[in-house]
Residue frames as qw, qx, qy, qz and C-alpha x, y, z in Angstrom:
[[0.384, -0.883, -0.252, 0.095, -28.30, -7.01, 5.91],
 [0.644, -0.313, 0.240, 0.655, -24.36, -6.55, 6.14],
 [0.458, 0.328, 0.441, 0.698, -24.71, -5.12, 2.37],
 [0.030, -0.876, -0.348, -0.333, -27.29, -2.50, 3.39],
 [0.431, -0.863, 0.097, 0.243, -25.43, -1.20, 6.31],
 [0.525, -0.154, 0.290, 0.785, -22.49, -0.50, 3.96],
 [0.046, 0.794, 0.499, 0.345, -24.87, 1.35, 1.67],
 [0.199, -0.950, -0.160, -0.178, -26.14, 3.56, 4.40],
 [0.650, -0.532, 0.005, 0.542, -22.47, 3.71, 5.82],
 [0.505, 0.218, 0.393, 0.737, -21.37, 5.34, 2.62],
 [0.011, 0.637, 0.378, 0.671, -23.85, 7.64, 2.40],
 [0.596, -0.743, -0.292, 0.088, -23.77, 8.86, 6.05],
 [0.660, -0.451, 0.070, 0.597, -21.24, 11.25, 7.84],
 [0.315, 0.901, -0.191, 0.228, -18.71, 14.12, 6.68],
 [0.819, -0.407, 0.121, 0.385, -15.07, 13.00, 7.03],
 [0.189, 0.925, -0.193, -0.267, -13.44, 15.51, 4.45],
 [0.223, -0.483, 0.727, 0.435, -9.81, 15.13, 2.48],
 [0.807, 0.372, 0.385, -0.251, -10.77, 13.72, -0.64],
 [0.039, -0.636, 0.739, 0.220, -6.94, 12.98, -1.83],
 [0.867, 0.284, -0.334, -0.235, -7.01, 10.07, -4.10],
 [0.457, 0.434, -0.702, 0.332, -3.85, 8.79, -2.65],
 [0.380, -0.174, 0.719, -0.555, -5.15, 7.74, 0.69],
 [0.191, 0.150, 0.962, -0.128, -7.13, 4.03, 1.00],
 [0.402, 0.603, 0.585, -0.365, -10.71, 5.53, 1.15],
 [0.008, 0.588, -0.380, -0.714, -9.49, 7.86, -1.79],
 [0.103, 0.143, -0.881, -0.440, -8.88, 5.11, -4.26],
 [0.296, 0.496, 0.771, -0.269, -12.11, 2.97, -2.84],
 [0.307, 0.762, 0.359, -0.443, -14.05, 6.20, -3.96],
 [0.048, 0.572, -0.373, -0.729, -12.81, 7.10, -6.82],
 [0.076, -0.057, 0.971, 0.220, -13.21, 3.76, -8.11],
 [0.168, 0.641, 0.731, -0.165, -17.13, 3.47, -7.06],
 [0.094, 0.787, 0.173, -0.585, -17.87, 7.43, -7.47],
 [0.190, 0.734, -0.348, -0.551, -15.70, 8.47, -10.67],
 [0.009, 0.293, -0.892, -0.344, -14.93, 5.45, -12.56],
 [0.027, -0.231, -0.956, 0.179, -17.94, 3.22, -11.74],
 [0.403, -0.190, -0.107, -0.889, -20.91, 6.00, -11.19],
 [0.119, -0.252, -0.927, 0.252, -22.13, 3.55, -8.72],
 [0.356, -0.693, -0.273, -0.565, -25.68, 5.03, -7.86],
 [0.650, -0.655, -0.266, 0.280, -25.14, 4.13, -3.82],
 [0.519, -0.540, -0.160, 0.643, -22.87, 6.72, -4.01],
 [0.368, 0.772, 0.518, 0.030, -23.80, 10.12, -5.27],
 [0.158, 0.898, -0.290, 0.291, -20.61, 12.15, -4.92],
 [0.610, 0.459, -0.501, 0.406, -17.52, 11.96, -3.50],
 [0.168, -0.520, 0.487, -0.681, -17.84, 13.44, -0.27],
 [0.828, -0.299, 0.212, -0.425, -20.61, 10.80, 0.89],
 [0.892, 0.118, -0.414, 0.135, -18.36, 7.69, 0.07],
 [0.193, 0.587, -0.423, 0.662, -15.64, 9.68, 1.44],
 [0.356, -0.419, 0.524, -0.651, -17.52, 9.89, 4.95],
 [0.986, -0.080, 0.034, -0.146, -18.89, 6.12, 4.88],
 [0.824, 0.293, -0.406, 0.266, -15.36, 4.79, 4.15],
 [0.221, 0.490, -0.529, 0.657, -13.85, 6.49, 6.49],
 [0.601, -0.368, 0.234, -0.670, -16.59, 5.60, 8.84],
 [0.992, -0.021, -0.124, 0.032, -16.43, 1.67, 8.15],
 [0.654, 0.349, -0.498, 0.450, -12.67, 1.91, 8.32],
 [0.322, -0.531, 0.359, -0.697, -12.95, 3.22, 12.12],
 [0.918, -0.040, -0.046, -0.393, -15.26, 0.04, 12.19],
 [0.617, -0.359, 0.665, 0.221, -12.19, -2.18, 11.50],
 [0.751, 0.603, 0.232, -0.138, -12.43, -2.53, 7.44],
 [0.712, -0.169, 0.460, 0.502, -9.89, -3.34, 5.31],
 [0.394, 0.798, 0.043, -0.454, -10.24, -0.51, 3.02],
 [0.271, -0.627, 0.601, 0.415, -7.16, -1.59, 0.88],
 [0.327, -0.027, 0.944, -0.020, -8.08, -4.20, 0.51],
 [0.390, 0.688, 0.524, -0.317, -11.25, -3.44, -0.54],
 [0.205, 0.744, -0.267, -0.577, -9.78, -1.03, -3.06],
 [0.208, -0.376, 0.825, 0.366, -8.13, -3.26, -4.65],
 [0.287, 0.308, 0.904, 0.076, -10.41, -5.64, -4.88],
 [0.393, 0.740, 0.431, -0.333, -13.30, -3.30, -6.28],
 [0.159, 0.704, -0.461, -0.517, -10.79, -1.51, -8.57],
 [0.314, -0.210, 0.913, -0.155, -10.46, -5.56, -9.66],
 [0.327, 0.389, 0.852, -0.126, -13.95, -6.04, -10.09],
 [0.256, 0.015, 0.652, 0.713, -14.60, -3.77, -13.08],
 [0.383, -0.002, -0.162, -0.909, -17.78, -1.94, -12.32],
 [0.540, -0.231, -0.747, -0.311, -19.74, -5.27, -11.36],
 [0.550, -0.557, 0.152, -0.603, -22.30, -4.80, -8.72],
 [0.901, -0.096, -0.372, -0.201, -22.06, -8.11, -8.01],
 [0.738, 0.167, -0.378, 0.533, -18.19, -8.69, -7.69],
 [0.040, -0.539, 0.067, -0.838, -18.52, -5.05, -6.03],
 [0.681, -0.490, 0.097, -0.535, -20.64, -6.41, -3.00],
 [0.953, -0.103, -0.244, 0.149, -18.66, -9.35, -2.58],
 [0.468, 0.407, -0.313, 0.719, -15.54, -7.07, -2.19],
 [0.312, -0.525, 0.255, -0.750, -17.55, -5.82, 0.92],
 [0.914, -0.343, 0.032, -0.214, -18.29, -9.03, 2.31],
 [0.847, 0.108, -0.302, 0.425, -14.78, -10.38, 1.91],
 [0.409, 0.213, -0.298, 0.836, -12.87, -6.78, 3.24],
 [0.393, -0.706, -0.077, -0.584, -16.02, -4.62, 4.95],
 [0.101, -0.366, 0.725, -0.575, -16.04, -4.51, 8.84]]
């Protein structure tokens, strides 16, 4: 359940700035440009889910890290939300 409501968190919202050098930045770049994750179909929608979950309390850094880490695996990729998500 946890995994969907990141999903739809990602793909929800319009927070703008889409600087690489900020937390959600990296996150997205990582899923969106490196990765071509499907859950996330452009920049802008990660952009406004990340910034939405971080509001939540998420460890986004963290999360970067860790997804940047996990090499394009969905798997390792959804765990990095269960270990750093809100």
């Amino acid at each position: 359940m946890k995994t969907i409501i990141f999903f739809v968190t990602l793909l929800s919202g319009c927070a703008g700035g889409e600087e690489a050098s900020t937390p959600c930045g990296d996150l997205c770049s990582e899923l969106v440009a490196t990765c071509a994750y499907e859950a996330y179909p452009n920049m802008g929608s990660c952009l406004d889910g990340c910034a939405y979950a971080e509001q939540q309390g998420a460890d986004i850094r963290g999360q970067a890290l860790c997804v940047s880490e996990a090499e394009c695996s969905t798997f390792d990729i959804l765990e990095c939300e269960h270990e750093f998500g809100e």
